[in-house]
Every structure is written in C-alpha cells, then in structure tokens.
C-alpha positions in Angstrom: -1.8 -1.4 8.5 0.6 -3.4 11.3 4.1 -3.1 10.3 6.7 -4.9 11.7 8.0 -3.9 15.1 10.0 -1.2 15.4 9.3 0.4 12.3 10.6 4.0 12.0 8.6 4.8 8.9 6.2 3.4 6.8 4.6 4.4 3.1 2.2 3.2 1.0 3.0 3.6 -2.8 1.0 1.7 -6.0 -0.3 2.8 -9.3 -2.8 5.1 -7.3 0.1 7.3 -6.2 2.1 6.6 -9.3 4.7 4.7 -7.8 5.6 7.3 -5.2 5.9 6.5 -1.9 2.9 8.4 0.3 4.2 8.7 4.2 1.8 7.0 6.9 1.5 8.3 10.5 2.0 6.2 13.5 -1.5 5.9 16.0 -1.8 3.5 18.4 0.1 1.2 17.0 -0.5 1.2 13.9 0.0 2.8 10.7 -2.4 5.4 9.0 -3.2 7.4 6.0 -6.6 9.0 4.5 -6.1 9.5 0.8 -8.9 9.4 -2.0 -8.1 6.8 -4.4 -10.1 6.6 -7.5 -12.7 3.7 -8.7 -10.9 0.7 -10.2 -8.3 -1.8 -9.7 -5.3 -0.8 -8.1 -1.9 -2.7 -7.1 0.0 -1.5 -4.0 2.4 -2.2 -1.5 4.4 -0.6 1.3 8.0 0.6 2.1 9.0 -0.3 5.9 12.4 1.7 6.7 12.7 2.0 3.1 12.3 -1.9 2.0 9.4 -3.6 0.0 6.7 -5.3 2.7 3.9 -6.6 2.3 1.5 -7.8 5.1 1.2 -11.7 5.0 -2.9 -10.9 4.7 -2.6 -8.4 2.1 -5.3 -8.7 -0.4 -5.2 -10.7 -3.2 -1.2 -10.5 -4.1 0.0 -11.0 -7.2 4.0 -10.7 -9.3 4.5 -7.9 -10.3 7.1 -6.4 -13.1 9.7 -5.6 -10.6 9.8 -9.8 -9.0 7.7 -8.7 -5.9 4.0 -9.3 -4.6 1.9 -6.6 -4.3 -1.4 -6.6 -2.9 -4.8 -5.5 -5.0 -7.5 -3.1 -4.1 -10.9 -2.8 -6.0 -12.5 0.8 -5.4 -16.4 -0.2 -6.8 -17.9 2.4 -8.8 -16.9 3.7 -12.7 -12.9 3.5 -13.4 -11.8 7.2 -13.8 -14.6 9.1 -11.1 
C-alpha cells in the first residue's frame, strides 16, 4: 500500500483482525504486511499516523457503521477455512 508522504506509521485493521490495528513495515517505499486472512468477504481500512485513510483505488468501498469508507476484500474459497 502507498500511504501518503511522510507517513511515520501505517496499520491495516478490518473485521479480519477484529478491528485492531495490525502494524505495516516500510520497504521501498511502500507499506507491507504478510498476514493469512481467512476465505470470505472482509472490510478494511488503514490508520496513517493514527487517522482513518483509505487509498483513493481501494477496492470496492463502502459506509460503514462508524460514517467512513472502507474498502472490501473477497478471499475465494469456503468462508471459515
């Protein structure tokens, strides 16, 4: 993921990690993570610095309960392997 310049610290964070915010590493510009996230459809988002962001090209947004966007991800294979 790009984040905006001069970002200090990023973290991804959606109903895959519960709602808690999951560090990223900085390489080469850009932000990182490896994490397993189960089959399904998920909704996520990132905290720049510690504020809401999410990338102008992030997938499918849509309102969530909290009066933000927040992007959707669709892991193929049966919900709950």
């Amino acid at each position: 993921m790009k984040a905006p310049e001069g970002a200090a610290a990023v973290a991804v964070l959606g109903d895959f990690t519960l709602w808690e915010p999951v560090a990223m590493e900085a390489e080469d510009g850009r932000w990182t993570l490896e994490m397993d996230v189960p089959a399904g459809t998920h909704h996520f988002g990132f905290l720049v610095d510690g504020n809401w962001y999410l990338p102008d090209d992030a997938p499918d947004a849509v309102p969530d309960e909290w009066g933000r966007r927040s992007a959707t991800l669709v892991i193929e294979g049966e919900a709950g392997s």
